[in-house]
C-alpha positions as CSV (number, residue, x, y, z in Angstrom):
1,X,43.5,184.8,240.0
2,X,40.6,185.8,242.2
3,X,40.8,182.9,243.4
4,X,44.4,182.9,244.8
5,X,43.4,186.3,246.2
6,X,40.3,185.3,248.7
7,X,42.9,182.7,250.0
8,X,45.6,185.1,250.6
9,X,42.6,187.6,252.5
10,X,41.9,184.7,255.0
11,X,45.0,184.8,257.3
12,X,44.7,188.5,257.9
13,X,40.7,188.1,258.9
14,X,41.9,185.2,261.7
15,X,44.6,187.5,263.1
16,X,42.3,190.6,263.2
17,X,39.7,187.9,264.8
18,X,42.6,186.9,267.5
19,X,43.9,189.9,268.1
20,X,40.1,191.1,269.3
21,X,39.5,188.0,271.1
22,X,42.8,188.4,273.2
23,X,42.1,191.7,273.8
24,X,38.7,191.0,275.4
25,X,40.0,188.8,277.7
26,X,43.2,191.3,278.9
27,X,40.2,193.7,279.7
28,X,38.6,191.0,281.7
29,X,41.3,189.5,283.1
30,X,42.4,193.7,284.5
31,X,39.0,194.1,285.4
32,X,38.9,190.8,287.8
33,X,42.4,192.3,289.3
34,X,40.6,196.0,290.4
35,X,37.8,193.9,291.8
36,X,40.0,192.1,294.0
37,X,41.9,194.4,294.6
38,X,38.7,196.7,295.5
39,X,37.4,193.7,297.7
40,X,40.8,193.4,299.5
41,X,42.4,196.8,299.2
42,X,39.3,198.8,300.5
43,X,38.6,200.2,303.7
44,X,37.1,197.7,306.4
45,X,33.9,199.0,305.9
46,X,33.3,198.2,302.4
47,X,35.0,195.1,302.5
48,X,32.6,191.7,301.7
49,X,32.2,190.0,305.1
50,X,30.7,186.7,306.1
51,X,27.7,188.4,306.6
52,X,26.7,189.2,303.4
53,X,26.8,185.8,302.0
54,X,24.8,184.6,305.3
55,X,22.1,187.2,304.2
56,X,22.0,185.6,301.0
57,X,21.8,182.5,302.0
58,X,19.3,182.9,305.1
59,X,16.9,183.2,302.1
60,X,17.7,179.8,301.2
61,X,15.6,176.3,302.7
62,X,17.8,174.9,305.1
63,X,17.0,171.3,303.0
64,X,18.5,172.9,300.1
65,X,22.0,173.1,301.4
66,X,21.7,168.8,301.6
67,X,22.3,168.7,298.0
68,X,25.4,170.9,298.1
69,X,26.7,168.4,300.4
70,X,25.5,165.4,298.7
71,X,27.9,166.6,295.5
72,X,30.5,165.6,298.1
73,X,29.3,163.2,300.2
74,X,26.6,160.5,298.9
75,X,26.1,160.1,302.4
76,X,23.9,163.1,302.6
77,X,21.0,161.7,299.9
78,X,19.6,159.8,303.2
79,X,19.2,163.0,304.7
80,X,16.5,164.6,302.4
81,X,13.1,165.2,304.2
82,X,10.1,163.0,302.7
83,X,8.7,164.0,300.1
84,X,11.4,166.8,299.3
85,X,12.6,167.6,296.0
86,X,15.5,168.8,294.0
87,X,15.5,172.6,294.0
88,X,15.9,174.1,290.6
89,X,18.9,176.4,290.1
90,X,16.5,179.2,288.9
91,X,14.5,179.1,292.2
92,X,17.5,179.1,294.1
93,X,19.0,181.8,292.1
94,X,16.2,183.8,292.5
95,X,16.0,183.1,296.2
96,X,19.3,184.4,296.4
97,X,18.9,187.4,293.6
98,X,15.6,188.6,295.1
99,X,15.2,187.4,298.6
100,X,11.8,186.3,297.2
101,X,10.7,183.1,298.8
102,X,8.4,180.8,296.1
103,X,5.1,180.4,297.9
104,X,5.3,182.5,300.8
105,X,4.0,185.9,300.2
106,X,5.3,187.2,303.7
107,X,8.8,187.9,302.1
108,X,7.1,190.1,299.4
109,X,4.7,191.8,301.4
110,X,6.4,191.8,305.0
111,X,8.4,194.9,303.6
112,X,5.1,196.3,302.6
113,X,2.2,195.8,304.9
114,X,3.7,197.2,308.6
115,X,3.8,194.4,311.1
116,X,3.6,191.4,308.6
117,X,7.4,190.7,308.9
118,X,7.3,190.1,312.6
119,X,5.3,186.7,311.7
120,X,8.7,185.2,311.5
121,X,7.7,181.7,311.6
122,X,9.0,178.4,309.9
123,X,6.3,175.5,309.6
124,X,8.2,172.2,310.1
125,X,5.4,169.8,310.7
126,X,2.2,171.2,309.3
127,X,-1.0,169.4,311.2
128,X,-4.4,169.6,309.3
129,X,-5.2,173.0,307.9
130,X,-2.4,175.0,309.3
131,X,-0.5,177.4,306.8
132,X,1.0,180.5,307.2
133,X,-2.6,182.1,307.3
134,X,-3.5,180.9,310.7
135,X,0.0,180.6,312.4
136,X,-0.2,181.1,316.4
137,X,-0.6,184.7,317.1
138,X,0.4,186.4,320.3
139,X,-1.3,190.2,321.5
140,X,-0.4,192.2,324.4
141,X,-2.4,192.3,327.8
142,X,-3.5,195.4,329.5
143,X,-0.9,197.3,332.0
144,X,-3.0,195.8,334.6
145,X,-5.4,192.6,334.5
146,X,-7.7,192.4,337.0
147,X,-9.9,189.0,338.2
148,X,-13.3,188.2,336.8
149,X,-13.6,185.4,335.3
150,X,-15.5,182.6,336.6
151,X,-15.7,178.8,336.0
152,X,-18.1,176.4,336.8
153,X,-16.4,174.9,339.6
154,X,-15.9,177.0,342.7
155,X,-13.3,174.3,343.2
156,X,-11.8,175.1,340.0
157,X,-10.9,178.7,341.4
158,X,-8.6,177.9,343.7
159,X,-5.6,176.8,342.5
160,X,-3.6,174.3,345.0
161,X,-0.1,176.0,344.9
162,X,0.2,174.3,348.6
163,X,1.6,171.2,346.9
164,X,5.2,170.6,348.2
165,X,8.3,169.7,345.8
166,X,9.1,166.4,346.9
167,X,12.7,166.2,344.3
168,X,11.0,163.6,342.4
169,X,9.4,165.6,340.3
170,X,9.9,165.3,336.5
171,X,8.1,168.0,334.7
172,X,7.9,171.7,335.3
173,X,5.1,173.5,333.8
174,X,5.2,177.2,333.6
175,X,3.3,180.0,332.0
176,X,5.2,183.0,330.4
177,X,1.9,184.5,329.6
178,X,0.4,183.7,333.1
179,X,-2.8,186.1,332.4
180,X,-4.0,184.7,329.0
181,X,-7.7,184.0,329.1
182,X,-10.4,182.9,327.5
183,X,-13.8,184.2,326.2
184,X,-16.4,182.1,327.4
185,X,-15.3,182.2,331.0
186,X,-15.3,186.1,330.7
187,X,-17.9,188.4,331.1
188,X,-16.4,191.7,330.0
189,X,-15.2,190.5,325.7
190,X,-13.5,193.6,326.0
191,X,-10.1,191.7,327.1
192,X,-8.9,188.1,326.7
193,X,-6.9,188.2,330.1
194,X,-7.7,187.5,333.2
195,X,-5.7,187.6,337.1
196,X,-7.5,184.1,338.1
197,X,-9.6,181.7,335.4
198,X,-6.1,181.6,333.3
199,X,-4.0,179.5,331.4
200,X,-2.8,178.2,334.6
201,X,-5.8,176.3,335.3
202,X,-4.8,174.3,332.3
203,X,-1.3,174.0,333.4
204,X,-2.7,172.8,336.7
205,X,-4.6,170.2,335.2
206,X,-2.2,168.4,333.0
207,X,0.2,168.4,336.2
208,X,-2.5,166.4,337.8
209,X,-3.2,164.3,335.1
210,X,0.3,163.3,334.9
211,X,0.7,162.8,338.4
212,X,-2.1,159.9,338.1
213,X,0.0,157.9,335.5
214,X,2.8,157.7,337.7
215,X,4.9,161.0,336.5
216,X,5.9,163.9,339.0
217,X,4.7,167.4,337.8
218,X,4.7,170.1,339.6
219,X,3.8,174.0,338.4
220,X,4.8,177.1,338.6
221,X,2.1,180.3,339.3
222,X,4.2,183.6,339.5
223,X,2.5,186.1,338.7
224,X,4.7,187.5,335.0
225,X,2.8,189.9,334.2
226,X,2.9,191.7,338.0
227,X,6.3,190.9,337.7
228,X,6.3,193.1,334.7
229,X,4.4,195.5,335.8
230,X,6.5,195.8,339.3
231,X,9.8,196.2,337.2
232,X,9.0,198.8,334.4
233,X,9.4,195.9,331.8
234,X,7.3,195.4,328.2
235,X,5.4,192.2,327.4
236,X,8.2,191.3,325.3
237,X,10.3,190.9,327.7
238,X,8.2,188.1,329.3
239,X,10.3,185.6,328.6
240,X,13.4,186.9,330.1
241,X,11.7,187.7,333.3
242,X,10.6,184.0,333.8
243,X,13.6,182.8,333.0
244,X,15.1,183.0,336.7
245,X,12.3,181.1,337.8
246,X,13.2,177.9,335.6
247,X,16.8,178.5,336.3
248,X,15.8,178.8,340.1
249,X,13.5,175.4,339.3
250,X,16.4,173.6,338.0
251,X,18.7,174.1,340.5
252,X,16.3,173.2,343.3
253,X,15.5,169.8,341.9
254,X,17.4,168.1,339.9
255,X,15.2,165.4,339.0
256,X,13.4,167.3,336.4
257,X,14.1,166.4,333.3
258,X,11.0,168.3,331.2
259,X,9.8,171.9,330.4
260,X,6.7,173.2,329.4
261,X,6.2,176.2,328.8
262,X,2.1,176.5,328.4
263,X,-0.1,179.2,326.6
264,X,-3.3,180.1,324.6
265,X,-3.6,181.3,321.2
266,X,-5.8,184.0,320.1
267,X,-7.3,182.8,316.8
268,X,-11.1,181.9,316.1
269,X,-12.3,178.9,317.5
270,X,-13.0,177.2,314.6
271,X,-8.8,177.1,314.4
272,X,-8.0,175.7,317.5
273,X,-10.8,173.5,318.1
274,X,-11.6,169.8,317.1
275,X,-14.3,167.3,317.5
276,X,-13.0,163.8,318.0
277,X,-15.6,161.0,319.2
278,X,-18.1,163.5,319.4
279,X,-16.4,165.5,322.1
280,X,-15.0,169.1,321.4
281,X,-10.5,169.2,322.0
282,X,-8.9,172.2,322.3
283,X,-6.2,171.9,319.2
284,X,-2.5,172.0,320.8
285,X,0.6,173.3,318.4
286,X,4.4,173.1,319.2
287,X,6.4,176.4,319.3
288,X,10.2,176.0,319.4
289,X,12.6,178.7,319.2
290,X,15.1,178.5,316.3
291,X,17.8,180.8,317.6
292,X,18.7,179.1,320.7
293,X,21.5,176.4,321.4
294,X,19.5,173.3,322.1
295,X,17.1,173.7,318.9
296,X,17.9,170.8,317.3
297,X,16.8,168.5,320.3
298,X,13.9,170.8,321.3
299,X,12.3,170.6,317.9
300,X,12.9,166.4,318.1
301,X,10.9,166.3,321.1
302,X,8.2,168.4,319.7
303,X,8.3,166.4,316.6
304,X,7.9,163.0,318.4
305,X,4.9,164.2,320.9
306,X,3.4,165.2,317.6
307,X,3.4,162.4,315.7
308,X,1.9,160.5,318.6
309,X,-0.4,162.5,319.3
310,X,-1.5,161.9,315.6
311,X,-1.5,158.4,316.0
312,X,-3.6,158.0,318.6
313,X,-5.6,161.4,318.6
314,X,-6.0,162.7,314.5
315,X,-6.1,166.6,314.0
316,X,-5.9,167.1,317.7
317,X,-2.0,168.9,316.9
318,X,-1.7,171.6,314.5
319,X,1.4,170.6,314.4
320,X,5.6,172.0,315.2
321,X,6.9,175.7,313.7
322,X,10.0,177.2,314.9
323,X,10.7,181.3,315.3
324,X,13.3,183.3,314.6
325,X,14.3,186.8,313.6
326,X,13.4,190.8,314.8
327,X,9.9,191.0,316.6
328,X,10.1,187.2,318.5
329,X,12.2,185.7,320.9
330,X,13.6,183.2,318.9
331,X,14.7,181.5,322.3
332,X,12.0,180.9,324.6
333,X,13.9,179.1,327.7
334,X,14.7,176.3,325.7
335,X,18.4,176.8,325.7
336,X,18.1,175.7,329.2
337,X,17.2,172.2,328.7
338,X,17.2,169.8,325.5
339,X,13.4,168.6,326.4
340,X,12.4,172.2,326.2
341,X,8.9,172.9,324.8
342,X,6.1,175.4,324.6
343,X,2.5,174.7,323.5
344,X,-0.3,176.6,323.1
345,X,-3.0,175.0,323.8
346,X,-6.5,176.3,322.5
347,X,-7.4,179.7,322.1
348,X,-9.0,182.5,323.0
349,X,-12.5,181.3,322.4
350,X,-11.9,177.5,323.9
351,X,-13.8,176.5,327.1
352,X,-11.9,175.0,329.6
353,X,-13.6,171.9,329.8
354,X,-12.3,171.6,326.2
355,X,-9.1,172.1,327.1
356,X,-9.3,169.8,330.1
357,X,-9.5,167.0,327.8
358,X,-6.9,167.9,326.1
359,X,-4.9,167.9,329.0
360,X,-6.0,164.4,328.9
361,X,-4.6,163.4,325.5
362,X,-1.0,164.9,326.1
363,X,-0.5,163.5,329.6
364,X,-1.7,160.6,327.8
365,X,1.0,160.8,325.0
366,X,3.8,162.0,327.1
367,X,3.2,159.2,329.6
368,X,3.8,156.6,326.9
369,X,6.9,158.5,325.5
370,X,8.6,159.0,329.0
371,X,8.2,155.7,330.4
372,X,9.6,154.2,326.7
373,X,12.4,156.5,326.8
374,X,13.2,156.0,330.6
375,X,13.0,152.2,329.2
376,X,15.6,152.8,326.9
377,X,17.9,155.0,329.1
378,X,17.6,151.8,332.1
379,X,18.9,149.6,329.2
């Protein structure tokens, strides 16, 4: 009889349990309604816009979105960098969650440590012993620089500026930072910038060094950072007052084809310096603006040249980063032109005989990858 009784209990026990389990989900299912109708119904200004989800995913690798596609198109798997792997779903939920990058302390401490977050840089090609530790940095001249600094070469001082466009040209070299200097050829430390022995000594000599292997240079020396100063305009804002100039450049003479933008970076020598055949190189490193419409073939071009220049010339590059975000430019010029490029070239504490030869090495390099790609255009 007690038997006959457990078996008659059972029935009620699965109702009850059905009757909670569908009441769960009618609470669920109401609750999913009031969010959509929160989502939809709400005033504009609550609403969930587009750019909500690109903030959460700007915190995502850009190589992480491949395997998304791959899902749908096999296609894609070709597309993974070297050496790239498949990103867990609990870094990329966590990524997402936090807006916590895995390895790079910046996105912890930028919010922290004042100024940290304007290092908004992305290392794409990483040459020998660059991290995020000794990324290019970029500090602010005086409100006026004067002229002190000497060279060796009394010849060296004058900069010929006499030379005539003749429309054949096929590189323009420029200097944003016209007034960047450099310690040895100073002889007041107290500031790294100087009106005459300047980064456009360097500029002048890889113009002439590519003018003896049979490629057309010619460079620009206004004077930015009078310019600046004449106008009532920051050091920031460097890059938009050149910017006439190349437009003004490219208009005149349509035969150039190539941009470079050249300046100096202010780390410790033992940074930007290199000793190859026992001779001392100022190191050179690709900058390329990620927030302007010809990225994608600027940051080619700056890839190639570096790879070359590896080839033939071992730790010479420190490699390609792009910038983006508040406290850069993000654009440099380079929408202007798809062979767009700016490199520093040494730093602060680099003599310019140093830099001469490294003058050498990228004329050298470029010369080989123009006339092979003016080859390939011809056929």
């Amino acid at each position: 009889m007690a038997i006959n009784q457990k078996w008659k209990r059972k029935p009620k026990n699965k109702v009850k349990l059905w009757t909670q389990w569908l009441g769960i989900a009618a609470v669920l299912l109401l609750l999913l309604f009031i969010g959509i109708g929160l989502l939809t119904g709400a005033k504009t200004t609550y609403r969930l816009y587009s750019n909500t989800i690109q903030e959460w995913t700007t915190q995502l690798k850009g190589s992480s979105f491949i395997y998304l596609f791959e899902m749908e198109n096999r296609a894609y798997g070709a597309a993974h960098p070297e050496g790239q792997r498949l990103p867990s779903f609990s870094n990329l939920s966590f990524q997402m969650l936090t807006s916590l990058t895995p390895n790079d302390p910046r996105s912890l401490l930028g919010r922290e440590i004042p100024g940290l977050s304007s290092y908004n840089s992305q290392i794409i090609i990483a040459g020998e012993g660059t991290d995020f530790t000794n990324l290019p940095i970029e500090s602010e001249p005086p409100l006026e620089v004067a002229s002190k600094g000497k060279t060796e070469s009394g010849e060296e001082k004058e900069m010929d500026e006499s030379k005539t466009p003749t429309g054949q040209e096929k590189v323009f070299i420029y200097h944003t930072h016209n007034t960047e200097s450099f310690y040895p050829h100073l002889p007041d430390k107290s500031t790294a910038y100087d009106g005459k022995v300047n980064i456009t000594l360097v500029g002048k000599r890889l113009a002439e060094n590519l003018e003896r292997r049979g490629i057309g240079a010619t460079v620009d020396f206004t004077n930015i950072s009078e310019l600046l100063r004449e106008r009532g305009l920051k050091h920031y804002q460097s890059y938009d007052a050149i910017r006439p100039v190349v437009k003004e450049a490219m208009s005149s003479n349509d035969s150039l084809s190539y941009f470079f933008d050249l300046h100096r970076d202010s780390l410790p020598k033992e940074k930007t310096t290199v000793t190859i055949n026992g001779k001392e190189y100022g190191r050179i490193i690709f900058v390329i603006g990620a927030e302007n419409s010809q990225y994608e073939k600027n940051l080619k071009f700056a890839s190639d040249m570096h790879k070359r220049l590896e080839e033939k010339y071992p730790g010479i590059s420190r490699g390609v980063i792009t910038k983006k975000g508040a406290g850069v430019d993000g654009v440099y010029n380079q929408d202007l032109n798809p062979n767009s490029i700016l490199i520093e070239f040494g730093g602060v504490y680099n003599h310019l005989d140093e830099l001469y030869r490294s003058t050498d090495v990228v004329a050298d390099v470029f010369s080989e990858y123009y006339f092979q790609s003016e080859k390939v255009s011809g056929d």
